[in-house]
C-alpha positions as CSV (number, residue, x, y, z in Angstrom):
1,X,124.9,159.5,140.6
2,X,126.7,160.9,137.1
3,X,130.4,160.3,137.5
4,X,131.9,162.1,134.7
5,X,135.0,160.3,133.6
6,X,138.6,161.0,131.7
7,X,141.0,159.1,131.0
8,X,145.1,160.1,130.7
9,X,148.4,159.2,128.1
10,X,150.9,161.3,128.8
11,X,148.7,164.1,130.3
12,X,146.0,164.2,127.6
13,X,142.6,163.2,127.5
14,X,141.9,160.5,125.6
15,X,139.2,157.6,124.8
16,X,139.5,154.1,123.9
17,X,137.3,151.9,121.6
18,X,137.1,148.7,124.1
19,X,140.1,149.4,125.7
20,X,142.2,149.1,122.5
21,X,145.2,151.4,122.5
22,X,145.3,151.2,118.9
23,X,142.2,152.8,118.7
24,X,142.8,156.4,120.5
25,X,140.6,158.8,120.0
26,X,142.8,162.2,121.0
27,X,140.6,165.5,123.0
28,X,141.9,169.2,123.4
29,X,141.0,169.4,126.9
30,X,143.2,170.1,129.7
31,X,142.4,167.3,132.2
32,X,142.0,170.0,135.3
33,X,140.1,172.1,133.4
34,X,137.7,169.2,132.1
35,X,137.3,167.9,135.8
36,X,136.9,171.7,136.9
37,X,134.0,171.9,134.5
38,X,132.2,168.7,135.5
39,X,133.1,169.2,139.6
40,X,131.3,173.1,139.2
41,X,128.3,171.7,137.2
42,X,127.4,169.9,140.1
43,X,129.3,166.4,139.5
44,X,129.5,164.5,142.9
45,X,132.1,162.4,141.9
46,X,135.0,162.1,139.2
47,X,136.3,159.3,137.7
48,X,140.1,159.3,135.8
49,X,141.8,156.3,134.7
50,X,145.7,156.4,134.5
51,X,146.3,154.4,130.8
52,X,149.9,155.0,131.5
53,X,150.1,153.4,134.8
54,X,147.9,150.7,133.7
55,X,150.6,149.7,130.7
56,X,153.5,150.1,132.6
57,X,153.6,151.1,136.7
58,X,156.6,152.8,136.5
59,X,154.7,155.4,134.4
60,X,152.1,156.3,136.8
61,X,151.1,159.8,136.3
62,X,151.6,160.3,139.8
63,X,152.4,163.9,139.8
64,X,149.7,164.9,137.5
65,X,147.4,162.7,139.3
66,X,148.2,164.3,142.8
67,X,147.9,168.6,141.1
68,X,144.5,166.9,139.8
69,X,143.2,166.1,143.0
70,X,144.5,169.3,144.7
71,X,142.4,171.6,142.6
72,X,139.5,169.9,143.0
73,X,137.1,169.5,145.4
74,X,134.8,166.8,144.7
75,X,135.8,163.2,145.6
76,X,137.5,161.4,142.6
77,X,138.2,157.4,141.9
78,X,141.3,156.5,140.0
79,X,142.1,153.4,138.5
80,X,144.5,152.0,135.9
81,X,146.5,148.6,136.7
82,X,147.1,149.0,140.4
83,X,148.9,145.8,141.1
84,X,150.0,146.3,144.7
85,X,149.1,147.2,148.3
86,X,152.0,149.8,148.1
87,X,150.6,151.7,144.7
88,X,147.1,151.4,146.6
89,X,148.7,153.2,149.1
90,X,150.9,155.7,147.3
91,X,147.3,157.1,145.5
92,X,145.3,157.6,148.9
93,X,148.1,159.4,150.2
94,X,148.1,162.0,147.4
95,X,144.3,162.3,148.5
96,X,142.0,160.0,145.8
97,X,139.0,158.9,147.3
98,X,138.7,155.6,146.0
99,X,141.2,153.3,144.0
100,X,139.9,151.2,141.2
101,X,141.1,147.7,141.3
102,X,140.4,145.3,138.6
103,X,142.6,142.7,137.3
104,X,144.0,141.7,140.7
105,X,140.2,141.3,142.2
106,X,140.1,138.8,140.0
107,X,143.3,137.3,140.1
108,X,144.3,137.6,144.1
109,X,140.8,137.7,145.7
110,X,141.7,136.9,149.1
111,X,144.7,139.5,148.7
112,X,142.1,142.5,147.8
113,X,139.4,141.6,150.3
114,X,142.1,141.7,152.9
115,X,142.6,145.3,151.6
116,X,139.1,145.7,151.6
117,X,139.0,145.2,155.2
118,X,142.0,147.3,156.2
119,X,141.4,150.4,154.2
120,X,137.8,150.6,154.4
121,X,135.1,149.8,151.5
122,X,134.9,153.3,150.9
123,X,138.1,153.8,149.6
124,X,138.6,150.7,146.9
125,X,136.1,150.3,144.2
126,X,136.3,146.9,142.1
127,X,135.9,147.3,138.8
128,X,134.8,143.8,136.7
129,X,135.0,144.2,133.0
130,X,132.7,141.6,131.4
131,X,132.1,140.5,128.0
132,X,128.9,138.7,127.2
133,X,129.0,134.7,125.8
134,X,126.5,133.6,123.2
135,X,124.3,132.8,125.8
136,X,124.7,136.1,127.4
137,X,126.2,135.5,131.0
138,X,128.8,137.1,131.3
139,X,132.6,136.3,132.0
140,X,134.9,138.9,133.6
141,X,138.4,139.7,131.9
142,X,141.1,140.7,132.6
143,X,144.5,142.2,131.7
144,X,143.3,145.4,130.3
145,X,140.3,143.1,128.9
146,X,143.0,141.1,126.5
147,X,142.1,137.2,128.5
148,X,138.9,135.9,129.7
149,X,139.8,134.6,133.4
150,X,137.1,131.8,133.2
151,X,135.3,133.4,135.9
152,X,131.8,134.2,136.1
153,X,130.5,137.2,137.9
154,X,129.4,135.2,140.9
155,X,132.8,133.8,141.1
156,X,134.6,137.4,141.2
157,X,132.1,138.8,143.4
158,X,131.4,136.1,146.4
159,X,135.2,136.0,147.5
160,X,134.6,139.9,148.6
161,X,131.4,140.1,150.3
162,X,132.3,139.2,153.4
163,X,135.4,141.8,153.8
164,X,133.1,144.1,153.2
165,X,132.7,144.8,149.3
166,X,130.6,147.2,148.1
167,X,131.5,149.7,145.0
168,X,131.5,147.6,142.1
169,X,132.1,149.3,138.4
170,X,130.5,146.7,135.4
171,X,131.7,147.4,131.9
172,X,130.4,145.5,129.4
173,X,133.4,145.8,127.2
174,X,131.7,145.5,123.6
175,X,129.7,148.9,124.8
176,X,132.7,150.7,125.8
177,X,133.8,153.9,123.7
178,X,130.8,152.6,121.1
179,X,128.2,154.9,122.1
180,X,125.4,152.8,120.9
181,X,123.4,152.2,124.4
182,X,124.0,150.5,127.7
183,X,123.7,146.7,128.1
184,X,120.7,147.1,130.4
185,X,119.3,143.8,131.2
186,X,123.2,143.0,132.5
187,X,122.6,145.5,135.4
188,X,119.2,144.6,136.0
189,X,120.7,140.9,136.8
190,X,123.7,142.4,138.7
191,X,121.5,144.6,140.8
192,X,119.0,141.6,141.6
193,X,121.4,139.2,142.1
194,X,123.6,141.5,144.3
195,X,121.3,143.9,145.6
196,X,123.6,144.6,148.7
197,X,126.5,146.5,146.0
198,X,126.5,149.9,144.3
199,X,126.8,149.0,140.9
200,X,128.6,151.7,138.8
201,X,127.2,151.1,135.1
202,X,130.0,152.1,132.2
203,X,129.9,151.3,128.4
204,X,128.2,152.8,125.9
205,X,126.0,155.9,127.3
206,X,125.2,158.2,124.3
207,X,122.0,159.5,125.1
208,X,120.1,161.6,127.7
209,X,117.4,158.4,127.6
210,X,120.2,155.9,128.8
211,X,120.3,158.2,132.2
212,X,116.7,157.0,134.0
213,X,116.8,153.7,132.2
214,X,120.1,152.9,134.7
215,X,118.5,154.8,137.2
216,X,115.1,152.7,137.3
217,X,117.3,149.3,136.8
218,X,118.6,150.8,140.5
219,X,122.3,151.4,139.6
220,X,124.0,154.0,141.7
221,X,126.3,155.3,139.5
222,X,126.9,155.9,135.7
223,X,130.3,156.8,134.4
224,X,129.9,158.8,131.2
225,X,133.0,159.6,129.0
226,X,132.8,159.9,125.3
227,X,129.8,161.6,125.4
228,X,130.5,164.5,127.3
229,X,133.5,164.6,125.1
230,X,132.1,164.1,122.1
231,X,129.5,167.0,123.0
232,X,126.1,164.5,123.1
233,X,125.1,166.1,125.8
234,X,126.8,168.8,128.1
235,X,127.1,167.3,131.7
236,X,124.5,169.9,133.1
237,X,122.0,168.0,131.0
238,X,123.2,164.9,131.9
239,X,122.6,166.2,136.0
240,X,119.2,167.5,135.4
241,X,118.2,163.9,133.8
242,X,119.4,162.1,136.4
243,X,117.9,164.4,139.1
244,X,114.3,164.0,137.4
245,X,114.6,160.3,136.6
């Protein structure tokens, strides 16, 4: 599945170079519109990411968020520092699909699989931002990717299987806002070490060719940002690859 993604400041579409606010790269769409455009091309799923909310919870674009999700139809994911059960709560209720948890997976696992188990897997998605050691395994960060936890994958994943876990969103963050290709070989070993989750591949898609690469490494999902901004390829394109992959 393409998820087409945006992410918000202060109501405008914007993209990061590896989550670095310093680094802002600043897009004339109107975030309704933009979703609009991907949900009526076909997109079966959106993706936003609340930078506001992630800096500071009492800046939550909660208002914008919930005008978002009433004009649209297709189901949308929204993350950006959710930190407790009641903000979990607060986003379902204004009628998002799934909410995007990341730090606190890592941080409070026992606290998130519980929430796992009471709201469903369908409505939390755990996103696990990674960046690669010189031996290439992976360690998962955290805190808007500024500290390494010390945890491997394994070690974030494991503690949620049992309540259920399944929609898990890998960025490797030296990929993300780049545009210079996927880290393919990290999804392969995702997918055959935990072939039981959706992976959700994000960082670095820039080209149509990325599209059945992920799909043939057996991801589920690809969330594609910059490039649809940045006009690589229009999302219909992106569809159409994906559909004959």
């Amino acid at each position: 599945m393409i998820i087409p993604a945006i992410d918000l400041i202060n109501g405008q579409v914007v993209r990061l170079q590896k989550g670095n606010f310093d680094k802002v790269t600043n897009f004339a769409e109107d975030p309704i519109e933009q979703l609009t455009r991907y949900q009526n091309a076909g997109s079966e799923h959106l993706h936003l990411v609340d930078l506001d909310g992630a800096k500071d919870p009492n800046a939550r674009q909660l208002a914008l968020i919930g005008r978002i999700v009433n004009a649209l139809d297709a189901p949308i994911q929204v993350g950006g520092g959710i930190r407790t059960e009641q903000e979990l709560q607060t986003l379902l209720d204004l009628g998002v699909s799934r909410v995007v948890l990341g730090s606190l997976a890592v941080q409070q696992p026992q606290l998130v699989a519980g929430w796992i188990e009471r709201y469903g897997s369908e409505r939390i998605t755990v996103a696990l931002d990674v960046l690669l050691d010189s031996d290439g395994n992976p360690e998962v960060l955290t805190n808007g990717w500024q500290q390494g936890s010390g945890k491997r994958m394994v070690d974030a994943v494991e503690p949620l299987l049992s309540a259920g876990l399944q929609h898990v969103l890998c960025t490797d963050v030296d990929r993300d806002g780049m545009m210079f290709g996927p880290n393919f070989d990290l999804y392969y070993r995702l997918r055959k070490q935990f072939p039981m989750l959706h992976w959700q591949a994000s960082g670095g898609i820039h080209a149509l060719d990325d599209l059945p690469k992920l799909k043939r490494v057996g991801v589920k999902g690809v969330i594609i940002g910059k490039a649809l901004l940045a006009k690589k390829f229009t999302i219909e394109e992106a569809l159409q690859c994906w559909q004959n992959g």
